[in-house]
PQR file with spaces between the fields and no chain letter, atoms N, CA, C, O and H, PARSE charges and radii, in Angstrom:
ATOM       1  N    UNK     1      -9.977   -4.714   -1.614 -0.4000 1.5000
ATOM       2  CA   UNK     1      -9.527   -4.357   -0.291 -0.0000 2.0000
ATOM       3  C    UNK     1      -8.737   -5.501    0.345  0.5500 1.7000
ATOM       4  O    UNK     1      -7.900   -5.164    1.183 -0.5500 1.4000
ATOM       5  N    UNK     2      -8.908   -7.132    0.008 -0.4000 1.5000
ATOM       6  CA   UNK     2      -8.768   -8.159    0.615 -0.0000 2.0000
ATOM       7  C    UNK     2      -6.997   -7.985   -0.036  0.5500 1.7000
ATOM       8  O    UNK     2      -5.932   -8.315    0.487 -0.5500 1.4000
ATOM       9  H    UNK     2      -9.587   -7.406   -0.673  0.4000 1.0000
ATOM      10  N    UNK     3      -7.213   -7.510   -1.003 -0.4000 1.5000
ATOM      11  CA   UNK     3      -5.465   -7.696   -1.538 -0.0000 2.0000
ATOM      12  C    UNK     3      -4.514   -6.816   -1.186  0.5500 1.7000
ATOM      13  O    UNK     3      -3.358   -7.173   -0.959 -0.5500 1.4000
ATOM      14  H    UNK     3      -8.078   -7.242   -1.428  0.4000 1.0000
ATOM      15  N    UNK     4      -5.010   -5.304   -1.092 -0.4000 1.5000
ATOM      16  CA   UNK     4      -4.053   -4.359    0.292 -0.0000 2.0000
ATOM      17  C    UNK     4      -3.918   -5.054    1.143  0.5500 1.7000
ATOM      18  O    UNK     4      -2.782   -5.443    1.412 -0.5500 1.4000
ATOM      19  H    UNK     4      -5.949   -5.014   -1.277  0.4000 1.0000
ATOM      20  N    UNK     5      -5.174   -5.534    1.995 -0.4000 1.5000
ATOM      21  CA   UNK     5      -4.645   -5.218    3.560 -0.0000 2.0000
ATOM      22  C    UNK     5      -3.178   -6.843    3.211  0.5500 1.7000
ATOM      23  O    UNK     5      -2.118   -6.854    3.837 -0.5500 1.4000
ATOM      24  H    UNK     5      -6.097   -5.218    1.777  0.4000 1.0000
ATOM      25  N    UNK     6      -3.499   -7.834    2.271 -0.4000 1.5000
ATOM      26  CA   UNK     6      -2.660   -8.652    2.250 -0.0000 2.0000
ATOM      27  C    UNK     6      -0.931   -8.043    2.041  0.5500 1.7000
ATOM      28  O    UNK     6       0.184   -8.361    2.455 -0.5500 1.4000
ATOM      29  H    UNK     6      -4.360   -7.826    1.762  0.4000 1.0000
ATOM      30  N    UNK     7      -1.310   -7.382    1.473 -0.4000 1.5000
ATOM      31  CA   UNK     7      -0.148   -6.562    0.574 -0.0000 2.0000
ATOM      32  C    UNK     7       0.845   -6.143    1.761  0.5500 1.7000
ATOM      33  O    UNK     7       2.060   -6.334    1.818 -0.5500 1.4000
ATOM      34  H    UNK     7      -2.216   -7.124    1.137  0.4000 1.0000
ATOM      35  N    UNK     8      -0.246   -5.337    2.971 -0.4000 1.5000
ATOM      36  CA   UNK     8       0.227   -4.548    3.688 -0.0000 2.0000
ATOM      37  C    UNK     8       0.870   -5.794    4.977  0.5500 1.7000
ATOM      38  O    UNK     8       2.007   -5.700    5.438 -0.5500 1.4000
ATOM      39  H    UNK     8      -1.233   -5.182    2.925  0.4000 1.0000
ATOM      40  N    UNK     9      -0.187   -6.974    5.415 -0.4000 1.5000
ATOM      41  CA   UNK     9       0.736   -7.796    5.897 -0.0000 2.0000
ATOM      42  C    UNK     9       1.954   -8.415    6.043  0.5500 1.7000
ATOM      43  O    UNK     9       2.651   -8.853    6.958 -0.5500 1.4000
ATOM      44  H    UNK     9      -1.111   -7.050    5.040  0.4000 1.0000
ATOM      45  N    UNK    10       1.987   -8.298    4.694 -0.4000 1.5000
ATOM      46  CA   UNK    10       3.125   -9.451    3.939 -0.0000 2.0000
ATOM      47  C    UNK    10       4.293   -8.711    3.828  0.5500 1.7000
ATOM      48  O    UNK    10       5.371   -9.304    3.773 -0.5500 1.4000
ATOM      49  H    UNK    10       1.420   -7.942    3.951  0.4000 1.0000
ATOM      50  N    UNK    11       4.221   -7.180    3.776 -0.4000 1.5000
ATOM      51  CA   UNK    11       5.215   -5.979    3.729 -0.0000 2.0000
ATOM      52  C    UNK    11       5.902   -5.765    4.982  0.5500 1.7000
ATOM      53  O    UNK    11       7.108   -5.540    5.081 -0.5500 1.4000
ATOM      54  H    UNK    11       3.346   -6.698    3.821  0.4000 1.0000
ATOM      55  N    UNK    12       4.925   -5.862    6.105 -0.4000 1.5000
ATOM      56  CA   UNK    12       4.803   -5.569    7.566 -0.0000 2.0000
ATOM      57  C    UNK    12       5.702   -6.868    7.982  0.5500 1.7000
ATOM      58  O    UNK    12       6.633   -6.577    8.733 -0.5500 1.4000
ATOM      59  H    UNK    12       3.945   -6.045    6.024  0.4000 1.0000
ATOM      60  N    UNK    13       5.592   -8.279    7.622 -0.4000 1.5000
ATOM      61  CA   UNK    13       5.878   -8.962    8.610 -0.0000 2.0000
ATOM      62  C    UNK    13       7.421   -9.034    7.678  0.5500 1.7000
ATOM      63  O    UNK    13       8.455   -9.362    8.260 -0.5500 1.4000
ATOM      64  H    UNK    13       4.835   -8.515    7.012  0.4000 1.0000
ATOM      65  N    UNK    14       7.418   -8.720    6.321 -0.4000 1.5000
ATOM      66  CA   UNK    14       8.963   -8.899    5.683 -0.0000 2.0000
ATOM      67  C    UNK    14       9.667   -7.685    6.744  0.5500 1.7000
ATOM      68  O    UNK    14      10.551   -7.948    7.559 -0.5500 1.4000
ATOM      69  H    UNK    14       6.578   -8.453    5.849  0.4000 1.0000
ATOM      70  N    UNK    15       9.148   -6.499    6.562 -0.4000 1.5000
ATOM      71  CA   UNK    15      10.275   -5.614    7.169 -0.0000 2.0000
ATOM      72  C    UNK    15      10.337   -5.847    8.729  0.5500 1.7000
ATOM      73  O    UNK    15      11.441   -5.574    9.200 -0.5500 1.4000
ATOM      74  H    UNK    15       8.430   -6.286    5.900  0.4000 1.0000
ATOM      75  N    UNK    16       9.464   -6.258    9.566 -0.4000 1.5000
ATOM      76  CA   UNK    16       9.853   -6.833   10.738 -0.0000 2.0000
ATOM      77  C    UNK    16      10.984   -8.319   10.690  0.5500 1.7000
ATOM      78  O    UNK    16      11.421   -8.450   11.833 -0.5500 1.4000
ATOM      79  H    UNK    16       8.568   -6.480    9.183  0.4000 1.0000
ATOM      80  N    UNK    17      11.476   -9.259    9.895 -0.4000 1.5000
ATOM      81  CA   UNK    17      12.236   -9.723   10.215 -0.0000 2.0000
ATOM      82  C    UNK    17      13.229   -9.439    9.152  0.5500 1.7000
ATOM      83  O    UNK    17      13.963  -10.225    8.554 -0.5500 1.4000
ATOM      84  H    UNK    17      11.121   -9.152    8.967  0.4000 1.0000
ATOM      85  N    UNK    18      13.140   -8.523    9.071 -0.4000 1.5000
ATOM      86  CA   UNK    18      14.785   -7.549    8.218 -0.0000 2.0000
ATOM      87  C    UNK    18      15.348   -6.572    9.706  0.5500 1.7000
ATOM      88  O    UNK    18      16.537   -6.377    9.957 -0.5500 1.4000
ATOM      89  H    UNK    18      12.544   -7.883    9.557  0.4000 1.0000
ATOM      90  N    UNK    19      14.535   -6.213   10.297 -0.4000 1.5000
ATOM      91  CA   UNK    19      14.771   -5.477   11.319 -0.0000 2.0000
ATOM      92  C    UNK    19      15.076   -6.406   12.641  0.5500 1.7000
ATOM      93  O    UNK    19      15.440   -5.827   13.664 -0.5500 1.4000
ATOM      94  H    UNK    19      13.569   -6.372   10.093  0.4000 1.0000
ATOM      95  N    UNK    20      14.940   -7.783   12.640 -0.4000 1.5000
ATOM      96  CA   UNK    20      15.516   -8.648   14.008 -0.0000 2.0000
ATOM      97  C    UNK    20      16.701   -9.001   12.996  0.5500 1.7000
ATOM      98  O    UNK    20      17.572   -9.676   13.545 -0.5500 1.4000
ATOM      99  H    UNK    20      14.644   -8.253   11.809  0.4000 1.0000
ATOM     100  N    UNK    21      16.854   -8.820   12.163 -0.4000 1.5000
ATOM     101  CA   UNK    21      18.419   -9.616   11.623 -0.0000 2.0000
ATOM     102  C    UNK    21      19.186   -8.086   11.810  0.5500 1.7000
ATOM     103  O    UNK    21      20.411   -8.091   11.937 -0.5500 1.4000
ATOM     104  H    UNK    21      16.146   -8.271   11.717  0.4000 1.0000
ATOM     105  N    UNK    22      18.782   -7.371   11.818 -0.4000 1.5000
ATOM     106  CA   UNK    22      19.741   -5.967   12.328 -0.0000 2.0000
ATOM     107  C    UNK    22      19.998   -5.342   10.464  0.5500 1.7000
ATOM     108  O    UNK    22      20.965   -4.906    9.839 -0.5500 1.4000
ATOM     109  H    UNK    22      17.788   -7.366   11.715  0.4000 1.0000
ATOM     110  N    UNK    23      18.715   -5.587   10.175 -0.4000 1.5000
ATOM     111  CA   UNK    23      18.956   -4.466    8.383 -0.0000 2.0000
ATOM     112  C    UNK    23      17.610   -3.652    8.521  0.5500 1.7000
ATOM     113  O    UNK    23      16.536   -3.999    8.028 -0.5500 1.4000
ATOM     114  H    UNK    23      17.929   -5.941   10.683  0.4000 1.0000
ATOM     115  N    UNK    24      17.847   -2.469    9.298 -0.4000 1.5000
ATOM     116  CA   UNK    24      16.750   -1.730    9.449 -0.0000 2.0000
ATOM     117  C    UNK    24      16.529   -0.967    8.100  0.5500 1.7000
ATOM     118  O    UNK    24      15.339   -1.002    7.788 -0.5500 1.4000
ATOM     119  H    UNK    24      18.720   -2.187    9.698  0.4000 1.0000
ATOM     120  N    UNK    25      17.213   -0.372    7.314 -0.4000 1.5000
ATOM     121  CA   UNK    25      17.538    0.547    6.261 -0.0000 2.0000
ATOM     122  C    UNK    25      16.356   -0.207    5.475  0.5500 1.7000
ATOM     123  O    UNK    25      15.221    0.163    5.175 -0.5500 1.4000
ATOM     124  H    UNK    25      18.180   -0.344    7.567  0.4000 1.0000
ATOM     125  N    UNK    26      17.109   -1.496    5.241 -0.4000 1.5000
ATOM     126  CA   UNK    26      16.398   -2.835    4.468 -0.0000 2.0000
ATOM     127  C    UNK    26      14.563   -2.570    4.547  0.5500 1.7000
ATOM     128  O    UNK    26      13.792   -2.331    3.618 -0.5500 1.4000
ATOM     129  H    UNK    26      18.031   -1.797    5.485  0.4000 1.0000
ATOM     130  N    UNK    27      14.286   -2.720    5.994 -0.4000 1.5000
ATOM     131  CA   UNK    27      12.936   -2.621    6.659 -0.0000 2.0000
ATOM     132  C    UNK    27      11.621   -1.450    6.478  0.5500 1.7000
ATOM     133  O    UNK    27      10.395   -1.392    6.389 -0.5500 1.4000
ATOM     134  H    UNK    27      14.913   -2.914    6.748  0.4000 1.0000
ATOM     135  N    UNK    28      12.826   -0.608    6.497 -0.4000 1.5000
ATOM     136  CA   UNK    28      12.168    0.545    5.466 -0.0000 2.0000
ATOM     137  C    UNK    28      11.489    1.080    4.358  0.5500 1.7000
ATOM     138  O    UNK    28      10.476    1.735    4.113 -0.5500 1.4000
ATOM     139  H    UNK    28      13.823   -0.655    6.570  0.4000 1.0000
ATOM     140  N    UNK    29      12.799    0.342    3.561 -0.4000 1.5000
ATOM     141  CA   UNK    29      12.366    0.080    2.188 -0.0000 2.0000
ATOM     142  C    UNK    29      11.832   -0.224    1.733  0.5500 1.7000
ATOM     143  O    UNK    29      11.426    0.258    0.676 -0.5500 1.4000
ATOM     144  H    UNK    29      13.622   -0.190    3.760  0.4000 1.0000
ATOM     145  N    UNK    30      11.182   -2.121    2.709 -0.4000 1.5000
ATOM     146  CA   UNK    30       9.960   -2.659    1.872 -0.0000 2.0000
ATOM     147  C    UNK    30       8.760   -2.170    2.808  0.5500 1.7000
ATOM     148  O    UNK    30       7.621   -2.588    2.600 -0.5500 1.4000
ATOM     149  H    UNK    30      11.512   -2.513    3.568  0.4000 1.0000
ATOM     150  N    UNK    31       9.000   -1.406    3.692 -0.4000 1.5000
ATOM     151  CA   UNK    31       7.164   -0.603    4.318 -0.0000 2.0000
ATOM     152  C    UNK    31       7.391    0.456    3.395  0.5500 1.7000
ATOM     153  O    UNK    31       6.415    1.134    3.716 -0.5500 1.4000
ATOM     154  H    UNK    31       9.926   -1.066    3.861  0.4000 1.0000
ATOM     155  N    UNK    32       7.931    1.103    2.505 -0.4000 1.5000
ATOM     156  CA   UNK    32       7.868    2.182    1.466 -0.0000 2.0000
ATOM     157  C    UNK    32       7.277    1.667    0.405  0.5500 1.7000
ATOM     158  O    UNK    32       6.350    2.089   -0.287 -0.5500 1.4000
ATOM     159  H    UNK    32       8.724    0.552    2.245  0.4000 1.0000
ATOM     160  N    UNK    33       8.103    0.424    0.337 -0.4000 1.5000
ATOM     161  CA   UNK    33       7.458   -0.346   -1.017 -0.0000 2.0000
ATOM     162  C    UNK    33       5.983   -0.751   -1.117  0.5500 1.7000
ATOM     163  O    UNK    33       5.167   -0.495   -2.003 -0.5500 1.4000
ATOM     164  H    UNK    33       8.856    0.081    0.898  0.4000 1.0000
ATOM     165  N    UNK    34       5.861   -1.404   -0.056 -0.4000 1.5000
ATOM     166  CA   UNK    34       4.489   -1.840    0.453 -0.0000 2.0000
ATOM     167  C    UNK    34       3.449   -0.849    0.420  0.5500 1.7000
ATOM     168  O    UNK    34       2.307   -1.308    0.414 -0.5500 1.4000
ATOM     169  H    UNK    34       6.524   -1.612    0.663  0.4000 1.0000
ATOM     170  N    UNK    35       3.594    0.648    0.394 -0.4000 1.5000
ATOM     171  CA   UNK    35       2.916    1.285    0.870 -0.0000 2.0000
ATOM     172  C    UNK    35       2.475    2.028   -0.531  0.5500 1.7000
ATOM     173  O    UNK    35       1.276    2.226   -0.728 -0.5500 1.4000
ATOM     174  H    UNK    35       4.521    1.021    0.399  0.4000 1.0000
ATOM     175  N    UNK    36       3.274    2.361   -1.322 -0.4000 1.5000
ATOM     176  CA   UNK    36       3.107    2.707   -2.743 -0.0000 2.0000
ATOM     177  C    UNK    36       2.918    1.507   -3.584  0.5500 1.7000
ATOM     178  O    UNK    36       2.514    1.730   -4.725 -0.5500 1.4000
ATOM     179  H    UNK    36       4.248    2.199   -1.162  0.4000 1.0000
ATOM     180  N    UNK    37       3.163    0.096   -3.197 -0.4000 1.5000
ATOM     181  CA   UNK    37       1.969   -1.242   -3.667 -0.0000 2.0000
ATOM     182  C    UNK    37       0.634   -0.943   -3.520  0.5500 1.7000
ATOM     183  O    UNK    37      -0.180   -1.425   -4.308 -0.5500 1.4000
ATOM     184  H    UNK    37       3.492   -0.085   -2.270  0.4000 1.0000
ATOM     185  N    UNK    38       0.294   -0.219   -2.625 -0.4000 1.5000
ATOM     186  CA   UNK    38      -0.954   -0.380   -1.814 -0.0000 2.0000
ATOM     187  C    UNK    38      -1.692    0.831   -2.650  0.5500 1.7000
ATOM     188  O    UNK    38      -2.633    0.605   -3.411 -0.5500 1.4000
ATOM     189  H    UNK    38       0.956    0.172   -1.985  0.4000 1.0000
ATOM     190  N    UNK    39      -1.218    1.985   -2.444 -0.4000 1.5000
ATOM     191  CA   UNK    39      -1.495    2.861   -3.203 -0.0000 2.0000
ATOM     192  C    UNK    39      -1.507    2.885   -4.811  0.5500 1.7000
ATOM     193  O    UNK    39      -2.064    3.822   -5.383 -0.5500 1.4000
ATOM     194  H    UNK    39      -0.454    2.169   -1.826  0.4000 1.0000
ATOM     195  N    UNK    40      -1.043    2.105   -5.360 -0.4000 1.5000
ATOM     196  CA   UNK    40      -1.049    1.800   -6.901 -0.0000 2.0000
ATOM     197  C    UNK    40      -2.318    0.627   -6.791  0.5500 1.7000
ATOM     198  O    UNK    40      -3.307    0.758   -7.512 -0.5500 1.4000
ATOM     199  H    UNK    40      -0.591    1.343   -4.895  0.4000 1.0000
ATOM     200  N    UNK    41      -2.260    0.058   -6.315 -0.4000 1.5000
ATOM     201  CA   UNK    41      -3.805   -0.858   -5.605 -0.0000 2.0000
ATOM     202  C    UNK    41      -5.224   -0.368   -5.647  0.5500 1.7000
ATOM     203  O    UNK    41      -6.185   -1.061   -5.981 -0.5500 1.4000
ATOM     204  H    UNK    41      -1.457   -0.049   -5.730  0.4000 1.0000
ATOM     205  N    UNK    42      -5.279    1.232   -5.178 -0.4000 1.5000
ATOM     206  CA   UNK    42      -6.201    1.625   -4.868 -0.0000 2.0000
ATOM     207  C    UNK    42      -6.467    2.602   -6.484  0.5500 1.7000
ATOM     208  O    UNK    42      -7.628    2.802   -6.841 -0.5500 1.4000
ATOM     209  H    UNK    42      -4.498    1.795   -4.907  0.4000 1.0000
ATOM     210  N    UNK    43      -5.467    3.056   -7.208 -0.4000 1.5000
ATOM     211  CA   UNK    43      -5.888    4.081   -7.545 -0.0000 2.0000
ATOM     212  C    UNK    43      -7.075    3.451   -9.084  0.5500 1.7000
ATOM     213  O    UNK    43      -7.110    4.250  -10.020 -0.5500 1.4000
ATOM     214  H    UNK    43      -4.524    2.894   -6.918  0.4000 1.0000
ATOM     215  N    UNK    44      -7.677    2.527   -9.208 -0.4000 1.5000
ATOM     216  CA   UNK    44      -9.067    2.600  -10.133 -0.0000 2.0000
ATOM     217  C    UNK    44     -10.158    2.712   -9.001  0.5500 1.7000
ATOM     218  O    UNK    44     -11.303    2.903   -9.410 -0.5500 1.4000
ATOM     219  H    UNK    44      -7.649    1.878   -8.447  0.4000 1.0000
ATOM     220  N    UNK    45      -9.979    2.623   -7.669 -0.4000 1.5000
ATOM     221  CA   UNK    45     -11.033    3.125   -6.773 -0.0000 2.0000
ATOM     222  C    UNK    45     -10.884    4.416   -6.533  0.5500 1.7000
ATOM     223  O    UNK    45     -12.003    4.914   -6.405 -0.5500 1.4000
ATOM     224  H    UNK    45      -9.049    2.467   -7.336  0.4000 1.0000
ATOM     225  N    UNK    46     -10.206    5.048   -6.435 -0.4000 1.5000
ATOM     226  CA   UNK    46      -9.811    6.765   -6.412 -0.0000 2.0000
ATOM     227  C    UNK    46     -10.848    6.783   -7.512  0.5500 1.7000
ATOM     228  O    UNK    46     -12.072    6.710   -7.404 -0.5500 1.4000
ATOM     229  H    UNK    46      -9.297    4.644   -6.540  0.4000 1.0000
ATOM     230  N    UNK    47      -9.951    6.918   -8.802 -0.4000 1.5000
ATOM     231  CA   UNK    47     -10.657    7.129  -10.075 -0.0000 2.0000
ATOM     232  C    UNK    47     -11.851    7.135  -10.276  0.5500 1.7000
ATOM     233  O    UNK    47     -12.358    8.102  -10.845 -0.5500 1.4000
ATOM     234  H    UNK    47      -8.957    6.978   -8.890  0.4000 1.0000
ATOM     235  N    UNK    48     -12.647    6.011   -9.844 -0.4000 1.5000
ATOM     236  CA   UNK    48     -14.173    6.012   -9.966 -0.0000 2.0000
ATOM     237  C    UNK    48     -14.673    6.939   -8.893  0.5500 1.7000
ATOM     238  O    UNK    48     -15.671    7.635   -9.080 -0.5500 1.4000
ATOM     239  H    UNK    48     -12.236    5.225   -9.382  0.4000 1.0000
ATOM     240  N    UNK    49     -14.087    6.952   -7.931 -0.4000 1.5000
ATOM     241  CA   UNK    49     -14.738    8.234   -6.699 -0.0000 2.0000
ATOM     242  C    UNK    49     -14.764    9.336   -7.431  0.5500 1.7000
ATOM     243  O    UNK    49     -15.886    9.743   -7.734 -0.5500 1.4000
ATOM     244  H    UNK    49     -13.276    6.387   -7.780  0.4000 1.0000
ATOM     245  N    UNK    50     -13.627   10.076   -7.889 -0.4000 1.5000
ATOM     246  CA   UNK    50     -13.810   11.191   -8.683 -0.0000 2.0000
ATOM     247  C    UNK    50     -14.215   11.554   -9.438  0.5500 1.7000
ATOM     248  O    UNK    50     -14.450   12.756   -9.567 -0.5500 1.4000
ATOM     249  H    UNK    50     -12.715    9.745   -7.643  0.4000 1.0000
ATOM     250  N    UNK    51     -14.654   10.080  -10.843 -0.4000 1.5000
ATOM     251  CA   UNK    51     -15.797   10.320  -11.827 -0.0000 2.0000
ATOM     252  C    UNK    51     -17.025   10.772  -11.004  0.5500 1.7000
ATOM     253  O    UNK    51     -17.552   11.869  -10.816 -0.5500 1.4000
ATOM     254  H    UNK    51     -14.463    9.104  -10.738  0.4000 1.0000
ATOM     255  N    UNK    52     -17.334    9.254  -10.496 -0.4000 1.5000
ATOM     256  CA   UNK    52     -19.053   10.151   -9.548 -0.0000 2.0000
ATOM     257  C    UNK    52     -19.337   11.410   -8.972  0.5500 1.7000
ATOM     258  O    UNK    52     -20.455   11.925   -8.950 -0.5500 1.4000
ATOM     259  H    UNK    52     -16.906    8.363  -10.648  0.4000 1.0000
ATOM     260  N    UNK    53     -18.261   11.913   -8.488 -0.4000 1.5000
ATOM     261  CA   UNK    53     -18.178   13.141   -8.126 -0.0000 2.0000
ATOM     262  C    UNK    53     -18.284   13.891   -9.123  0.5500 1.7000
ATOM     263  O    UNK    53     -18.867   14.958   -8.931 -0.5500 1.4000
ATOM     264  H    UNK    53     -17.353   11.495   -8.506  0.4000 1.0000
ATOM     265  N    UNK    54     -17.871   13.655  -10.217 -0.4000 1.5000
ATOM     266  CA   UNK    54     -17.450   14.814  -11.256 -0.0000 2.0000
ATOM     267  C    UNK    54     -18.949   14.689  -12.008  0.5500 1.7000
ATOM     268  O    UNK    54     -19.488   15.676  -12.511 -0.5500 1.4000
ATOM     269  H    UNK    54     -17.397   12.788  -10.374  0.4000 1.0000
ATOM     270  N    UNK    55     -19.427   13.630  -12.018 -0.4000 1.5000
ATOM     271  CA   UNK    55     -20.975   12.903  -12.123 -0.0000 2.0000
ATOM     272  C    UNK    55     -21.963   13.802  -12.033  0.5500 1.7000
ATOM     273  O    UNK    55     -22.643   14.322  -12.917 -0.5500 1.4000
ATOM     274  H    UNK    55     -18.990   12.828  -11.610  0.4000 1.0000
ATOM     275  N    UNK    56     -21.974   14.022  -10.015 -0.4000 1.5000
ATOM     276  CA   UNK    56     -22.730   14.693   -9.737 -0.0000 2.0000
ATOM     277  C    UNK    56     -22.807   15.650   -9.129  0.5500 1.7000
ATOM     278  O    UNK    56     -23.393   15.942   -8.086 -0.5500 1.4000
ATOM     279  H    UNK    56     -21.422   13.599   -9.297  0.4000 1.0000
ATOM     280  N    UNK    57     -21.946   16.376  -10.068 -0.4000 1.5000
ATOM     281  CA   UNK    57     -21.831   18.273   -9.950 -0.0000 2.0000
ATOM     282  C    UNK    57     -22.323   18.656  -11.306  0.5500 1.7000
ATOM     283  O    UNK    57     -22.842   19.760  -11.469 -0.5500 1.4000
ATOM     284  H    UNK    57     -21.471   16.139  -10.915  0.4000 1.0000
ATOM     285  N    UNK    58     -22.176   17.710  -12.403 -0.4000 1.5000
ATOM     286  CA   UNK    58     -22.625   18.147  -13.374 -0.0000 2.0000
ATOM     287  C    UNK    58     -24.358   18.214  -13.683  0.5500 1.7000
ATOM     288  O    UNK    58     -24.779   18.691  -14.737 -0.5500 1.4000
ATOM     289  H    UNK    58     -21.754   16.813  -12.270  0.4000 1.0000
């Protein structure tokens, strides 16, 4: 979790000073990027949620 929310900082404060230099397009791009970082981040915690689940239905 400690490495998203970093992920998501470090994304956040790049596209905020892409957006005071006047490259909003730019700013975008890396909160898109950042955000499917984040999500490629998470998905062996997805994964194990859905084993257990799949766990205990069986």
């Amino acid at each position: 979790m400690l490495k998203c929310l970093c992920t998501a900082f470090i994304c956040k404060t790049a596209a905020e000073l892409c957006r005071d230099c006047g490259e909003s397009s730019i700013g975008t791009k890396i909160e898109l990027g950042g955000r499917a970082a984040i999500i490629l981040q998470t998905l062996p915690l997805i994964k194990a949620i859905f084993s257990l689940a799949r766990e205990m239905l069986s």
